[in-house]
VOSE-149223 format. One line per 8 residues: number of its first residue (from 1); their letters; for each residue x, y, z of N, C-alpha, C. Coordinates in pm, whole numbers, plus 50000, padded with zeros to 5 digits. Example, Ala and Ser with C-alpha at 12.3 -4.5 7.8 and 13.67 -1.06 7.14 Angstrom:
BEGIN
1 = as = 51319:49431:50780:51230:49550:50780:51320:49670:50780 | 51285:49775:50708:51367:49894:50714:51290:50003:50787
***
This chain:
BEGIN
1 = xxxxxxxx = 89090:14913:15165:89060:15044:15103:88929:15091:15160 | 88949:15213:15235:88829:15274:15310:88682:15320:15156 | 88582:15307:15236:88457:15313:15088:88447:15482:15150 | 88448:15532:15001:88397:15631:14983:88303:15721:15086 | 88267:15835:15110:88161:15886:15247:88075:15895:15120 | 87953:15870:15145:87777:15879:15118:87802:15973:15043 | 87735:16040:14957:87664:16163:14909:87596:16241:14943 | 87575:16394:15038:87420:16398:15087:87391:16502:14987
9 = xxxxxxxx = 87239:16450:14984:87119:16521:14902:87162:16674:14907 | 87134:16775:14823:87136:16863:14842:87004:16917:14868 | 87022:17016:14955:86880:17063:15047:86839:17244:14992 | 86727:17230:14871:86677:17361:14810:86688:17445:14947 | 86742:17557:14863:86765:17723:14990:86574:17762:15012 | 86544:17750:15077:86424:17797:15109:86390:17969:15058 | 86287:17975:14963:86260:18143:14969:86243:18222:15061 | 86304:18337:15010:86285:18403:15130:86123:18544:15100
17 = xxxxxxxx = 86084:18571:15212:85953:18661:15179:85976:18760:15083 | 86082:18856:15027:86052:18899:14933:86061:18874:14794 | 86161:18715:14764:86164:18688:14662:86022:18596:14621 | 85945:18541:14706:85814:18457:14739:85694:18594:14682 | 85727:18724:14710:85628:18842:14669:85672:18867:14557 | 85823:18848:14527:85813:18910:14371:85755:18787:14285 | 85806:18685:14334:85717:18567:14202:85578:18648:14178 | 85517:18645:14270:85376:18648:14278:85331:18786:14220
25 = xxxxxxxx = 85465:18866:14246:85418:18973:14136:85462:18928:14004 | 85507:18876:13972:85578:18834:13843:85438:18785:13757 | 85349:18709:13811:85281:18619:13815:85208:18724:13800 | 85158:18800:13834:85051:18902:13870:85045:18999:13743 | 85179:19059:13674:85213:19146:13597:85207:19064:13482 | 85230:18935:13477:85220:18839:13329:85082:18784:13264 | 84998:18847:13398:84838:18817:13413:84767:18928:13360 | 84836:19029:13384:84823:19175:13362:84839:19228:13229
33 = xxxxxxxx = 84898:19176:13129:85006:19205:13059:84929:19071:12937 | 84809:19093:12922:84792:18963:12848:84844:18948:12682 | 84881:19082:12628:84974:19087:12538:85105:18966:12512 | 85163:18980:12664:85267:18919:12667:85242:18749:12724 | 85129:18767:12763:85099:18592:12765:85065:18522:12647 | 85008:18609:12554:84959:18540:12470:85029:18506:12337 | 85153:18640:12329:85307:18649:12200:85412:18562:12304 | 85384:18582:12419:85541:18531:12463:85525:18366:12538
41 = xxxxxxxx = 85448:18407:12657:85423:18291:12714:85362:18197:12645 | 85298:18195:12533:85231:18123:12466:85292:18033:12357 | 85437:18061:12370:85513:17998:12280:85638:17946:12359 | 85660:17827:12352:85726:17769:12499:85901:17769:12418 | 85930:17817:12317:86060:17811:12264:86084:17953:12236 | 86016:18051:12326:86081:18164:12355:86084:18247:12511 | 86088:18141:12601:86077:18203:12712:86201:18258:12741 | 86357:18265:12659:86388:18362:12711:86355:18557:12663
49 = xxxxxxxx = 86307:18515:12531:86288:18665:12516:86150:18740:12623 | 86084:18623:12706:85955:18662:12769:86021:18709:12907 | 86166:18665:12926:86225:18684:13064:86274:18843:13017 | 86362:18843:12903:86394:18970:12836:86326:19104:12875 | 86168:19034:12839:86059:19168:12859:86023:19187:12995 | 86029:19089:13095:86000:19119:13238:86107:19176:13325 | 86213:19153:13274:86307:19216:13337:86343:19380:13282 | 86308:19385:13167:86289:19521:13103:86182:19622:13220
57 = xxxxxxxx = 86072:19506:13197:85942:19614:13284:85963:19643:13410 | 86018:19543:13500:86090:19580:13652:86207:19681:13644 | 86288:19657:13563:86395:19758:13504:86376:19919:13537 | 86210:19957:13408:86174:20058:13433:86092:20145:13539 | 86099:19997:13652:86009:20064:13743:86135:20087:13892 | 86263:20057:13839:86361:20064:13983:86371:19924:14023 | 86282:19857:13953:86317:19699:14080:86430:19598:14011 | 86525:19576:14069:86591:19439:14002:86539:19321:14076
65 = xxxxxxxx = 86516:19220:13911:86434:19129:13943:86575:19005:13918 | 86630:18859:13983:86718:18800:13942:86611:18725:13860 | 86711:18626:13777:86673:18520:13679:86556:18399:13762 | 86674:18388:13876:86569:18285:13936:86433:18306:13975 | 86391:18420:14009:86266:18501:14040:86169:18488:13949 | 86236:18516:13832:86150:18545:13692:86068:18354:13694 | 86169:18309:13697:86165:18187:13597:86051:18095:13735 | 86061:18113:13841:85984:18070:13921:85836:18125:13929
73 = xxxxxxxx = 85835:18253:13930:85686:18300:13842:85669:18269:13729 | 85706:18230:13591:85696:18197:13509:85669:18055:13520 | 85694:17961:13593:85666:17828:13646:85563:17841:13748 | 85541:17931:13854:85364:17951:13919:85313:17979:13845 | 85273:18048:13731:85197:18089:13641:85100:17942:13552 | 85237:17879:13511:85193:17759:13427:85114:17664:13483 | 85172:17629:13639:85174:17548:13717:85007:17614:13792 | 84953:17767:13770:84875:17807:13818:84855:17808:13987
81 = xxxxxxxx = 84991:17826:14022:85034:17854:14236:84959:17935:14274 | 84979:18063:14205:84911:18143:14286:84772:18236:14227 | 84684:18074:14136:84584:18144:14077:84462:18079:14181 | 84380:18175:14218:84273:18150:14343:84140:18091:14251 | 84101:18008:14306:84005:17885:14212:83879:17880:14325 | 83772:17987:14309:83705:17955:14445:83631:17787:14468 | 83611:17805:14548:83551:17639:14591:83382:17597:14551 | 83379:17521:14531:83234:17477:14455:83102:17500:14517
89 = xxxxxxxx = 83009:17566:14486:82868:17587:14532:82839:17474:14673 | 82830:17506:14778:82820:17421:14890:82695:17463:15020 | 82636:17373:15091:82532:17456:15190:82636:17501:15306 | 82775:17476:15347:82868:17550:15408:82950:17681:15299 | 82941:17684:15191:82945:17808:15085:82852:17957:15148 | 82781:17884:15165:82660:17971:15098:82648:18039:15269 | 82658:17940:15344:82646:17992:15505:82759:18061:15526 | 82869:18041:15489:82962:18153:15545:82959:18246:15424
97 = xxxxxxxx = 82887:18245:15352:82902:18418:15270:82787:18457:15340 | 82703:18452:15367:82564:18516:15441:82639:18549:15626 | 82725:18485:15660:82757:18519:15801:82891:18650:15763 | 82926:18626:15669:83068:18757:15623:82956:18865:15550 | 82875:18840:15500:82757:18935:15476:82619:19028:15517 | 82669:18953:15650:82557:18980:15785:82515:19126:15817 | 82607:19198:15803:82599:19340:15810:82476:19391:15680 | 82561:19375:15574:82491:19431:15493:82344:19360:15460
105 = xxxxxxxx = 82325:19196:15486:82183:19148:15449:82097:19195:15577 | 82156:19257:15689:82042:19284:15826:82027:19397:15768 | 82088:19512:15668:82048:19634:15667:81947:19654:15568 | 81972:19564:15372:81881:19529:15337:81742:19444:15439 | 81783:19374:15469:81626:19302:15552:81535:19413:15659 | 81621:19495:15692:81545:19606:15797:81485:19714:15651 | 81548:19770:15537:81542:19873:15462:81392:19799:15379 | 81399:19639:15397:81254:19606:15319:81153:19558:15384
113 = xxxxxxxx = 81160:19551:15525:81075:19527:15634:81023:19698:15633 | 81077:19831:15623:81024:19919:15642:80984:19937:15569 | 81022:19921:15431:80952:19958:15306:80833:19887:15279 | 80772:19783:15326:80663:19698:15337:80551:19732:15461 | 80628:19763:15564:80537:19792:15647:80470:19994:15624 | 80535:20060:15584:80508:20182:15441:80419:20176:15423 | 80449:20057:15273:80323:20008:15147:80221:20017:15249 | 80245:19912:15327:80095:19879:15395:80007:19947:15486
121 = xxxxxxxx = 80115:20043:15520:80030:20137:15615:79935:20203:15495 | 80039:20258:15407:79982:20352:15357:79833:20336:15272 | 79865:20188:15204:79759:20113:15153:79636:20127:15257 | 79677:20069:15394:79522:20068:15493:79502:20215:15495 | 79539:20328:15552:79525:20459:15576:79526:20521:15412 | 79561:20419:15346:79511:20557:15213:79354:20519:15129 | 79350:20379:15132:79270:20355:15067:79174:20264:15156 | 79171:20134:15199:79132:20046:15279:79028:20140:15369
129 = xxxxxxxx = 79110:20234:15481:79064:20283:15545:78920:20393:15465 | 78984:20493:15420:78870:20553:15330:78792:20482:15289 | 78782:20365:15261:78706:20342:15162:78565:20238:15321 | 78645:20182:15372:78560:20156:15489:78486:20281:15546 | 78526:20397:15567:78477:20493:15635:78373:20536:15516 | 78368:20531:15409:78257:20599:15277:78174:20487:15327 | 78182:20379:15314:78067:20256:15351:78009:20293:15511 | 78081:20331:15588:78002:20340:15689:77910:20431:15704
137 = xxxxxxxx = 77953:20560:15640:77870:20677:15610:77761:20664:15533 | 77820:20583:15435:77661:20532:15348:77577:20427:15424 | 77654:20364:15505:77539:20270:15571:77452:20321:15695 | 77502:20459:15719:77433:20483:15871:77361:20589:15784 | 77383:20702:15671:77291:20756:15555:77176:20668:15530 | 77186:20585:15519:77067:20493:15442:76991:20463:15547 | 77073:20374:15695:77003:20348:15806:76931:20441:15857 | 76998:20602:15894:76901:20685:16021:76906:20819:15917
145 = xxxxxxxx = 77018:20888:15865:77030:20962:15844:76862:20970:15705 | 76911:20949:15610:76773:20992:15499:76639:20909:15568 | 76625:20846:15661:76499:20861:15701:76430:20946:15766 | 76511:20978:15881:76456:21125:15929:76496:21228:15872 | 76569:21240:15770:76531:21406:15720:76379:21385:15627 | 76377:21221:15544:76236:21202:15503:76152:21253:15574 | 76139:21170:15672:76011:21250:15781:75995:21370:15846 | 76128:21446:15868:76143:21551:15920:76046:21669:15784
153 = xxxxxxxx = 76140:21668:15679:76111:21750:15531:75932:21704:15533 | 75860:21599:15535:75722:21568:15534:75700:21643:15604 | 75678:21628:15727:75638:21701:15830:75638:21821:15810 | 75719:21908:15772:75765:22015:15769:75649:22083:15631 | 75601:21965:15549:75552:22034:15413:75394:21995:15434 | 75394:21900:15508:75246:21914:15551:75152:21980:15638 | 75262:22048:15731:75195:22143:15803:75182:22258:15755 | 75247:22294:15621:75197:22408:15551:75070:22387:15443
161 = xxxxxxxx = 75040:22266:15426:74978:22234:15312:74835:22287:15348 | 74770:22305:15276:74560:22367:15303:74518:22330:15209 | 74581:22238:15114:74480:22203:15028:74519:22004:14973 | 74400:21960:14948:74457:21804:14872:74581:21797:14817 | 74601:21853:14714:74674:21827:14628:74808:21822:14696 | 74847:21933:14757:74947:21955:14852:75019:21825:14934 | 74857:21750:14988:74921:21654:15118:74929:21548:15009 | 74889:21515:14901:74884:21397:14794:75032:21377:14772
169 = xxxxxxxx = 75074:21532:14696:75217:21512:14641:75329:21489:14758 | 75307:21582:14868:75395:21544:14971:75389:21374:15016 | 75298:21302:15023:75252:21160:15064:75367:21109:14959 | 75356:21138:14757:75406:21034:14719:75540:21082:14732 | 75575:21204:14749:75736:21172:14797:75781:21128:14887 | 75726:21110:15016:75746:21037:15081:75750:20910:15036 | 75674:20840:15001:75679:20675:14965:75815:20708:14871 | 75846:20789:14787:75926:20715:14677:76084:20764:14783
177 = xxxxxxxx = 76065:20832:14873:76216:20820:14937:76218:20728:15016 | 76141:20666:15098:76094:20519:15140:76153:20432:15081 | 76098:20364:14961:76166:20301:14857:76256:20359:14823 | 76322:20410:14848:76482:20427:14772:76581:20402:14850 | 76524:20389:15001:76591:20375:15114:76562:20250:15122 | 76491:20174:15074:76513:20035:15118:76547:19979:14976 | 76573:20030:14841:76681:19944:14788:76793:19977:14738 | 76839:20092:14878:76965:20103:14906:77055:20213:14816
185 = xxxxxxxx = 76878:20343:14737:76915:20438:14641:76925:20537:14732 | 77103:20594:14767:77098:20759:14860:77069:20832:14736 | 77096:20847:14655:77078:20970:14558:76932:20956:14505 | 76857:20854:14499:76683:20931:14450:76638:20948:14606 | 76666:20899:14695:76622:20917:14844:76669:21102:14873 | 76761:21109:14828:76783:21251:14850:76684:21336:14760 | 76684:21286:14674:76605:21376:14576:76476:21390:14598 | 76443:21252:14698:76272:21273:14742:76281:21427:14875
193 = xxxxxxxx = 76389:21397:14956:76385:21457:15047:76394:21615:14992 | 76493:21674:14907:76438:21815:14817:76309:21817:14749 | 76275:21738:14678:76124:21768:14624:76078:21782:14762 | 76016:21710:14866:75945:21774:14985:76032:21910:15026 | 76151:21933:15033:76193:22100:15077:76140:22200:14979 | 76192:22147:14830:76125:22248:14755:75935:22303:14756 | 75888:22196:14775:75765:22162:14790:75674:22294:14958 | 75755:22256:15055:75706:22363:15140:75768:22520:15140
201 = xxxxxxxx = 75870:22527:14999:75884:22639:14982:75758:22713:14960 | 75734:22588:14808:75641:22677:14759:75533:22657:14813 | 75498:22640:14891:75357:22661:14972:75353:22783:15067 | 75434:22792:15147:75508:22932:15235:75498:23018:15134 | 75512:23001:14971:75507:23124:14917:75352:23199:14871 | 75382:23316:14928:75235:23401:14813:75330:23518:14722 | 75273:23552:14687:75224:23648:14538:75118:23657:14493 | 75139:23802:14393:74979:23841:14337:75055:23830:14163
209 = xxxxxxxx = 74994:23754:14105:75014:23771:13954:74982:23881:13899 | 75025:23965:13838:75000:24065:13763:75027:24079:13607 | 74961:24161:13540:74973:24205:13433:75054:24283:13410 | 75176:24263:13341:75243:24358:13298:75236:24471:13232 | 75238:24616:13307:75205:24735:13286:75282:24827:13247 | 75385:24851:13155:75460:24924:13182:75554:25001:13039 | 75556:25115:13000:75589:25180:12920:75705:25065:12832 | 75668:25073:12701:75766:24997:12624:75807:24877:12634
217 = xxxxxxxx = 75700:24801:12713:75692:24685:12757:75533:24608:12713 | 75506:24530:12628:75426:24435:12625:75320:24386:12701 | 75197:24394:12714:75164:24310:12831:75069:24196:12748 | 75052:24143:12620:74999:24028:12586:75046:24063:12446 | 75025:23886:12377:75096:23839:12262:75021:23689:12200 | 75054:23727:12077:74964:23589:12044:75062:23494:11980 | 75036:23404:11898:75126:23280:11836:75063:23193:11819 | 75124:23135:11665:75003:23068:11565:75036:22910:11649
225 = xxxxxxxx = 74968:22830:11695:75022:22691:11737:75113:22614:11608 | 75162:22571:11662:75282:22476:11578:75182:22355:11522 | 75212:22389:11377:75118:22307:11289:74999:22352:11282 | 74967:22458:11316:74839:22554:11238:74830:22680:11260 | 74892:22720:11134:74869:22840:11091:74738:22934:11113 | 74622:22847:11071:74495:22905:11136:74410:22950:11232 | 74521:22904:11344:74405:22933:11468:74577:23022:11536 | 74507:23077:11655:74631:23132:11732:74582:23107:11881
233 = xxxxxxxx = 74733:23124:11966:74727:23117:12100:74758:23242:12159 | 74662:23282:12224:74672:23399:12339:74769:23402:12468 | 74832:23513:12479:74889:23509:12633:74902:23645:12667 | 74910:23637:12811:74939:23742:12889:75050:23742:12964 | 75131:23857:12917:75248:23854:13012:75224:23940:13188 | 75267:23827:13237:75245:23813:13417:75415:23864:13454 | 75420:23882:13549:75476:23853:13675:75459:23870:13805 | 75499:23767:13903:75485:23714:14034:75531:23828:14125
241 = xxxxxxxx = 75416:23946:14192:75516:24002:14282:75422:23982:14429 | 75582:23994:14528:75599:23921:14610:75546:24053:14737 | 75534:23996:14861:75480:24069:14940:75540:24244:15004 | 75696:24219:14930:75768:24331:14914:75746:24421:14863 | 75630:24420:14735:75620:24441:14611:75718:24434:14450 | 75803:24345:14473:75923:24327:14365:75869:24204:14322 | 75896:24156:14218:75937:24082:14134:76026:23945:14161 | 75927:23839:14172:75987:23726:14186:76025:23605:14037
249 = xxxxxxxx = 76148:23574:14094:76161:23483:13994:76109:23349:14006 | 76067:23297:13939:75983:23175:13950:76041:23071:13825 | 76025:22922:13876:76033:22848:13742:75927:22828:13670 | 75920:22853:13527:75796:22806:13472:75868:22677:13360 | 75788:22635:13288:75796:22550:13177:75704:22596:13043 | 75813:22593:13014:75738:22613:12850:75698:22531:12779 | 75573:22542:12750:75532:22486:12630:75579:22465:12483 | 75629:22552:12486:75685:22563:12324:75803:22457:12314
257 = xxxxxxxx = 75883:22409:12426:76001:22336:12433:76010:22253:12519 | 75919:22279:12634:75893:22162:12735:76004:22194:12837 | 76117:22296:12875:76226:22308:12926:76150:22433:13036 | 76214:22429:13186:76198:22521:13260:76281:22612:13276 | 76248:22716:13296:76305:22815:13298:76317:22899:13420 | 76376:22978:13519:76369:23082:13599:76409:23199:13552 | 76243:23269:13570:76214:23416:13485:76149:23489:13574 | 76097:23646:13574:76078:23699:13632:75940:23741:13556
265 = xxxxxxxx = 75943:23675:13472:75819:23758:13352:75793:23616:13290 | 75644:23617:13218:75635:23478:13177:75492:23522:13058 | 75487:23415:12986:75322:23468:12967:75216:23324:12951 | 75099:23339:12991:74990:23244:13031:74927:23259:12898 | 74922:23158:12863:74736:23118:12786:74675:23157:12835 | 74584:23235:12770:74398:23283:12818:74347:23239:12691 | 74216:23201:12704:74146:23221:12587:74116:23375:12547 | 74092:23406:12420:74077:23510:12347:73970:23634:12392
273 = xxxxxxxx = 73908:23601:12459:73766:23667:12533:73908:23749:12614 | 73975:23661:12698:74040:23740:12789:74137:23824:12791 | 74215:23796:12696:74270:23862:12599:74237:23962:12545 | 74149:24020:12482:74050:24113:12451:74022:24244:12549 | 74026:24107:12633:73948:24230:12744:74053:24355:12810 | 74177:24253:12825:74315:24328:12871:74353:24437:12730 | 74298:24417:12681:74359:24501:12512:74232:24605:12538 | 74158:24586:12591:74050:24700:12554:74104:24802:12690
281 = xxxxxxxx = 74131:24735:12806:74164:24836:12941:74301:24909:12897 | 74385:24816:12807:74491:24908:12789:74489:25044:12676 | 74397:25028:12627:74417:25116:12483:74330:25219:12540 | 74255:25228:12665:74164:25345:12718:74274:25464:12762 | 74388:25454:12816:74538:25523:12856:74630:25439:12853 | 74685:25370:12781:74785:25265:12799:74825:25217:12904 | 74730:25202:12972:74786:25135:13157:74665:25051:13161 | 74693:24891:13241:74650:24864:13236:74584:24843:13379
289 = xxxxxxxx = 74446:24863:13357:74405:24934:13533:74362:24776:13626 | 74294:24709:13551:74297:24539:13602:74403:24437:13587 | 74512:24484:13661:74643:24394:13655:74612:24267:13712 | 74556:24239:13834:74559:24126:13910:74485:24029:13817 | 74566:23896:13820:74510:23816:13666:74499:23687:13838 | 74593:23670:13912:74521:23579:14023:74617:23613:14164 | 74588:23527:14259:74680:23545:14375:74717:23382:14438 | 74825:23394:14508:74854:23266:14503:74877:23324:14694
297 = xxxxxxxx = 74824:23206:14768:74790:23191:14895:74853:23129:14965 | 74951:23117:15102:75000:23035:15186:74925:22913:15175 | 75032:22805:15176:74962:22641:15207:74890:22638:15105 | 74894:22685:14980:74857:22664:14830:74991:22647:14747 | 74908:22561:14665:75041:22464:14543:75038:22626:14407 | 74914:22671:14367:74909:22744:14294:74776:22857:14274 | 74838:22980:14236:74723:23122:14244:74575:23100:14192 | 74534:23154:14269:74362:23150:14241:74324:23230:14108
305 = xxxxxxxx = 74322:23227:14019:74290:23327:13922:74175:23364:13913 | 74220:23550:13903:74019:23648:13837:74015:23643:13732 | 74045:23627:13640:74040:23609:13553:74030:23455:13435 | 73979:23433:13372:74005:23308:13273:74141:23261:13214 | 74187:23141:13271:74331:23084:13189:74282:22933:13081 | 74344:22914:13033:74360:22759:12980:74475:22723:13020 | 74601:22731:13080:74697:22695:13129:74803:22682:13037 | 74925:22659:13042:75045:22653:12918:75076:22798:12958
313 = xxxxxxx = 75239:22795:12909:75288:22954:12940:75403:22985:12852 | 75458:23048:12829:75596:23061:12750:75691:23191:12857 | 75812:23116:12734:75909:23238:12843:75988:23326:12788 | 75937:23305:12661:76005:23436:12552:75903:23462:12439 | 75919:23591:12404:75813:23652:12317:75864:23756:12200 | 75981:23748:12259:76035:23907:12142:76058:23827:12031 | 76050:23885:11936:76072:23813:11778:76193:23921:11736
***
């Protein structure tokens, strides 16, 4: 009795590419659809009503899906076939995302190389730079610059000067812009160098002081001193006119407040004798015929007076 022929294995039909895409959509839409993973797939004694609903949803979209399709995505799903699991933090990780990223990290790395080299310009040229160039200005100010205008402005106020006092005060401004230049003060060093400009102004200047003469106008006034009622102070109202014959403004300081003023009119202390005397020339025709009270002379600090002063002046009188 001949034996039986073998059995052969049966050999699975291989998928074909579009039933291999629908799993994977199957798979894709059940992923999608987490409603239905979580009522249907989630309960393993109803996968046919979960096939029910996928074949419903392909249904309404035109596609027929067979049984076997379903149930093989429904088995990649579980089985997790076609769920992508990236690969673990690695120094070959990390190098091929920076080489697939190359484009975009050279464009960041150029966009913050410019943005740095920017900052920094702008930093040296906005500030750095300025601020070096103020130091150099102050250091060549201090070095050449306020010394020779020191000496220049001296010079300049001593050759007008004709009297002591003149070359004294010009001398100590000099020393004190000296010292200010050597401990490194531009602003009192400057200030020495105007006191000597202001200084040969007023020496270059003349005028004749006069008595103020003039209809409806004042020309002396008295005032009790502050804190005695009993005695009073005399003045004469002056002003400075100039070789034009007008009216110069001048600074004076007041006594009464200690504050200077630039006025065109002022009035001097005299003692009372002198005072008197201007009150007696005026009340002969109300003019007063001896105006000149002093004169003030080129290369002089201050007017020679004809008359008697005690010095002190004020710069307002109207009550």
């Amino acid at each position: 009795m001949s034996a039986a022929p073998a059995a052969v294995p049966a050999v699975a039909k291989p998928q074909t590419l579009d039933e291999l895409m629908l799993a994977m959509d199957v798979v894709d839409t059940i992923r999608h659809r987490e409603l239905i993973v979580e009522r249907e797939l989630g309960q393993g004694d109803r996968d046919n009503a979960l096939r029910d609903r996928l074949r419903e949803i392909y249904r309404t979209q035109g596609i027929e899906v067979t049984d076997i399709v379903i149930a093989q995505g429904i088995k990649a799903l579980r089985e997790s076939r076609f769920l992508y699991t990236p690969p673990p933090p690695s120094l070959g990780r990390s190098l091929a995302l920076v080489w697939i990223n190359r484009g975009r990290i050279a464009g960041w790395t150029a966009a913050i190389l410019i943005g740095t080299t920017a900052l920094w310009a702008g930093y040296q040229y906005g500030i750095v730079g300025p601020r070096q160039q103020a130091a150099e200005t102050a250091r060549v100010e201090l070095a050449e610059t306020l010394p020779k205008a020191l000496q220049s402005a001296y010079d300049a106020a001593i050759a007008e000067a004709r009297v002591d006092p003149a070359r004294t005060q010009a001398a100590a401004l000099l020393g004190d812009g000296r010292n200010a230049v050597a401990q490194g003060d531009a602003p009192s060093a400057r200030a020495a160098v105007a006191g000597l400009e202001s200084l040969r102004v007023k020496l270059i200047q003349t005028y004749q002081l006069m008595v103020v003469s003039r209809p409806n106008e004042v020309s002396g006034v008295w005032r009790y001193p502050e804190g005695n009622d009993r005695g009073r102070n005399y003045y004469l109202i002056v002003e400075a006119v100039g070789p034009e014959g007008r009216p110069l403004t001048m600074p004076i300081r007041s006594e009464e407040d200690d504050r200077i003023y630039n006025v065109s009119a002022w009035g001097i202390r005299v003692p009372e004798s002198t005072f008197n005397d201007v009150a007696r020339d005026k009340q002969d025709n109300g003019i007063v015929e001896n105006r000149l009270l002093g004169e003030k002379a080129r290369g002089e600090l201050d007017p020679r007076y004809r008359m008697s002063v005690l010095g002190g002046a004020i710069t307002s009188w109207e009550e």
